[in-house]
C-alpha positions as CSV (number, residue, x, y, z in Angstrom):
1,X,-12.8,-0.4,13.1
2,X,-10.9,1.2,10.4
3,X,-7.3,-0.3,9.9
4,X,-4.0,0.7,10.5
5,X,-2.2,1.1,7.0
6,X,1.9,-0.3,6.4
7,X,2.2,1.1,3.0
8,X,4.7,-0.6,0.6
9,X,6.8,1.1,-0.9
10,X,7.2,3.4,2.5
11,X,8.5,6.6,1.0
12,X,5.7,6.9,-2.0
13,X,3.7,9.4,0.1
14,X,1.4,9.7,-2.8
15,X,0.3,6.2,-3.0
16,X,0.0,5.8,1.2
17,X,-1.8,9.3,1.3
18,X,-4.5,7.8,-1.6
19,X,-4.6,4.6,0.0
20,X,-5.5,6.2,3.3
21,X,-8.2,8.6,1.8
22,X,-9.4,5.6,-0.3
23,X,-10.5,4.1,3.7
24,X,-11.7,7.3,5.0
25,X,-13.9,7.6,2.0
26,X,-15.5,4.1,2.7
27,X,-12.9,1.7,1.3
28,X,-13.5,-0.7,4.4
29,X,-12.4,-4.1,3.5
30,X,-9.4,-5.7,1.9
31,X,-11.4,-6.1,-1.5
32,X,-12.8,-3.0,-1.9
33,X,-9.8,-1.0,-1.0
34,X,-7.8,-3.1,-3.3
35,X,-10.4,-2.5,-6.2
36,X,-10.0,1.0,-5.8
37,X,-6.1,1.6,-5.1
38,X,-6.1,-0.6,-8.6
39,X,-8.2,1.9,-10.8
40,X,-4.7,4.1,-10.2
41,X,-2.3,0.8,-9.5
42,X,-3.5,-1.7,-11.7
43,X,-0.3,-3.9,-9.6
44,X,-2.0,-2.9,-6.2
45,X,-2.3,-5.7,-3.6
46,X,-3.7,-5.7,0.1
47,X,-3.3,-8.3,2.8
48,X,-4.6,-8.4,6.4
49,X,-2.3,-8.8,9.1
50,X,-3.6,-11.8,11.0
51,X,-2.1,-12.1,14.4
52,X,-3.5,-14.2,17.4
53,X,-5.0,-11.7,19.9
54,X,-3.9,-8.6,18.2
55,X,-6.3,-5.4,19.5
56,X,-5.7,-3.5,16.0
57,X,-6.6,-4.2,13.0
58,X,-3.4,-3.8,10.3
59,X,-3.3,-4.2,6.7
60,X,-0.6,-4.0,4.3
61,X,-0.7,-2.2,1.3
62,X,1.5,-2.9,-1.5
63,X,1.9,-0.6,-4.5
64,X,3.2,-3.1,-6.7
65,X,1.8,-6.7,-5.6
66,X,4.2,-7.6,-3.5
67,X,7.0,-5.7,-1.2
68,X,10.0,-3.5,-3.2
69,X,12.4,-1.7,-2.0
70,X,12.3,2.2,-1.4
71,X,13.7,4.3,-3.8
72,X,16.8,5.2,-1.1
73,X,17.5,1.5,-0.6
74,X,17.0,0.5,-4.2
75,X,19.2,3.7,-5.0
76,X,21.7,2.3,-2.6
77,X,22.0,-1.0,-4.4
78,X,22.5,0.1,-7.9
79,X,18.5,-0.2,-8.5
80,X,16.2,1.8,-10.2
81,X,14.5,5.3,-9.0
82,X,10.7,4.5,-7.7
83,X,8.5,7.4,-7.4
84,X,4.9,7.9,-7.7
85,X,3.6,7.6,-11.1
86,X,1.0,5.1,-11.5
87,X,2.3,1.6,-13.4
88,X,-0.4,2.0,-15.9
């Protein structure tokens, strides 16, 4: 069963559109579709969603390691501007 991606951060369409290719192109575990994302993303992390009973399977996909801000909220906030360059 292929899974169901939550991309982090949400509105870097570059980095969820990759990520979903990387799967449709064989990427089908956690490992190797965090291996790939990471020749791109060297911060990329992914994590299975692990809920009792739960009929899909969903993983999250974080550009940098761990969850951020969009750039509209971070914007918002007085943070800085993320977009879709790769951090290496």
């Amino acid at each position: 069963m292929k899974p169901t991606l939550v991309v982090n951060p949400g509105d870097d369409g570059v980095f969820a559109g990759f990520a979903q290719v990387l799967v449709e192109h064989g990427a089908w575990s956690i490992n190797e579709l965090e291996r790939r994302l990471r020749a791109v993303y060297p911060r990329a992390a992914v994590h299975a969603r692990e809920l009792a009973a739960e009929p899909t399977l969903i993983w999250y996909v974080y550009r940098e390691g761990r969850w951020v801000a969009t750039a509209h909220s971070a914007h918002d906030a007085g943070g800085i501007h993320l977009d879709a360059r790769s951090a290496g």
